[in-house]
Every structure is written in structure tokens, then in C-alpha cells.
C-alpha positions as CSV (number, residue, x, y, z in Angstrom):
1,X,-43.0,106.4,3.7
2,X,-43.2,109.5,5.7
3,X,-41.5,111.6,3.0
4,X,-43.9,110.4,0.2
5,X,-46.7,111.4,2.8
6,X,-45.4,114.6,3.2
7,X,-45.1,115.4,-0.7
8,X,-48.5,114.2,-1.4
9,X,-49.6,116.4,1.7
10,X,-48.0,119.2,0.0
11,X,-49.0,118.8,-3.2
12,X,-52.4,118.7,-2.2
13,X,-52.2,121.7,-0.1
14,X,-51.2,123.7,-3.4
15,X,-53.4,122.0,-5.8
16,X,-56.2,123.3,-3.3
17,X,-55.1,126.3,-2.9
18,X,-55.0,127.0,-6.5
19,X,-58.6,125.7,-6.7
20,X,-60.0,127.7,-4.0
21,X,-58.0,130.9,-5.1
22,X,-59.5,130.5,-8.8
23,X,-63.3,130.1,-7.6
24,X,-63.1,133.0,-5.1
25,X,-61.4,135.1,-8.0
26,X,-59.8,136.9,-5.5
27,X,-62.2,139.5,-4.9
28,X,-60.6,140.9,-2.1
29,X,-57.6,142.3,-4.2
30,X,-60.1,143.7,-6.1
31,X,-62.1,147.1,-5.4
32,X,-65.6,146.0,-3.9
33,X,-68.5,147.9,-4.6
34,X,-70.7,149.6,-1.6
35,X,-67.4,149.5,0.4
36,X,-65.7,152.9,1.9
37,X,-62.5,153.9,0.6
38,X,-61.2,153.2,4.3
39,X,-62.3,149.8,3.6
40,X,-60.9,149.3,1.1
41,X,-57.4,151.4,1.8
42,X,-57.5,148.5,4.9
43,X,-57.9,145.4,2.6
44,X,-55.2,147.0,0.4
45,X,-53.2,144.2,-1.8
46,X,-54.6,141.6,0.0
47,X,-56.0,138.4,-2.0
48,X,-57.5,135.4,-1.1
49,X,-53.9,133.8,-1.9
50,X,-52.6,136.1,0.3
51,X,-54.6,135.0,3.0
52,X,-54.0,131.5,2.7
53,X,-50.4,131.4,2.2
54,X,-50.3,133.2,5.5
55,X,-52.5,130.8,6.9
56,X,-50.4,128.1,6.0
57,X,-47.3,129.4,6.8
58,X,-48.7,130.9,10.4
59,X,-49.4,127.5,11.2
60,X,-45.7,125.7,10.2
61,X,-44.5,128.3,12.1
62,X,-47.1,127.5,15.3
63,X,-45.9,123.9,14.4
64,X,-42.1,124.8,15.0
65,X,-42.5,127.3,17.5
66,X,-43.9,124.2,19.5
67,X,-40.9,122.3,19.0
68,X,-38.3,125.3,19.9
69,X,-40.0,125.8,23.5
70,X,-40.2,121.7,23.6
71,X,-36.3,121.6,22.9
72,X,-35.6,125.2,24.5
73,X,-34.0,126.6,21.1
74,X,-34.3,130.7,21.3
75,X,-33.4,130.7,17.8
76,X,-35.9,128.3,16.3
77,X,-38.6,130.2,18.9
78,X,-37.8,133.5,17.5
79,X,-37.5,132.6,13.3
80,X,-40.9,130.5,14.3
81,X,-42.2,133.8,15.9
82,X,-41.4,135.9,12.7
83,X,-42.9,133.3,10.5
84,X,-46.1,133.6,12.8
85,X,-45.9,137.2,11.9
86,X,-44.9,138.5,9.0
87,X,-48.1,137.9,7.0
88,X,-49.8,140.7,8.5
89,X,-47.0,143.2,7.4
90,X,-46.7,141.4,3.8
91,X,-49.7,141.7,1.8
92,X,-48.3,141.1,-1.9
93,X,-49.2,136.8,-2.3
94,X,-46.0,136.4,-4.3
95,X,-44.0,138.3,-1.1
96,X,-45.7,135.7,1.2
97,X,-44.8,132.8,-0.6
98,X,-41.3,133.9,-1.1
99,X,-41.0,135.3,2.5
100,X,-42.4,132.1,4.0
101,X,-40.2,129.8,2.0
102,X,-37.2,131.7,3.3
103,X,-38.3,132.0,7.0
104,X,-39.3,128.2,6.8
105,X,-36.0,127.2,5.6
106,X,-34.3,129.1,8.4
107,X,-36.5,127.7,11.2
108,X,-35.3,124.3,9.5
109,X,-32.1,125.4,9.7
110,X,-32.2,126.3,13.9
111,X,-34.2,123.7,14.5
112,X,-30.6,121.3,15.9
């Protein structure tokens, strides 16, 4: 029951995410109009994608972070730590999804 849960949890999450990412046409990746080049040199590659992903996999890595200090696991704290963080150094969306997959499956992994 709670796997089936968690599927349809996650296959909502992307199904949402694809709608969200479509209406808001990514218009941060894009070059704004009336914004400095600083601005924009700041904003970079970042999409609206981008900024999800992150968001999602910031908060899984909260999530297990949580659990490491619970059970006093350094490795699961610190693979939870970089998961927290490394969506403000990636900015490409693909990166973060591939990035996050990886870092999620090693938190999984230190999590015993």
C-alpha cells in the first residue's frame, strides 16, 4: 500500500511539474527584456525546471538529513547535506535531475 502511494506521489509530482514548467515557458532561461546584463549573467541557465527539481530534491535531502542526525549516521548527514546543496552550483535542469537521482540513490544507500 505504501509503495503504490509513493508511486502515485511521484508520478504526480512529475506530471505537475511538467505542467507548471510548460505554462511558465521557462522564461527565466530565457533573456528578459528591461533586465541588466548583470541580471541576467546572475539568472544564467536557470529555468523554471531547474528551480523546481532543486526544490524537490532540497527537500528529500532535508527529509534524509533528518533521519541521519535521528540515527547519528555522518555519512547519510553529509550525502543529505550535498543533496541540500548542489542545486545552487548546478544550473543546467537535465544536470539537476541527473545529479539528484545520483545523490538520492547514495543517501539511500548510507541510510543503514
Amino acid at each position: 500500500m505504501l509503495k503504490k502511494m509513493a508511486i502515485s506521489i511521484g508520478f504526480c509530482t512529475l506530471v505537475a511539474t511538467k505542467i507548471f514548467c510548460d505554462e511558465l515557458g521557462e522564461v527565466m532561461g530565457n533573456t528578459l527584456p528591461g533586465l541588466s546584463t548583470q541580471t541576467q549573467n546572475i539568472i544564467g541557465k536557470l529555468t523554471a525546471g531547474g528551480i523546481v527539481w532543486g526544490l524537490i530534491f532540497s527537500s528529500v535531502g532535508v527529509g534524509f538529513f533528518m533521519y541521519g542526525k535521528r540515527k547519528e549516521n555522518m555519512k547519510l548527514m553529509f550525502a543529505a547535506a550535498a543533496l541540500v546543496a548542489y542545486p545552487y552550483v548546478v544550473q543546467e535542469t537535465t544536470a539537476i535531475i541527473i545529479v539528484g537521482i545520483l545523490l538520492t540513490g547514495t543517501a539511500y544507500l548510507f541510510r543503514k
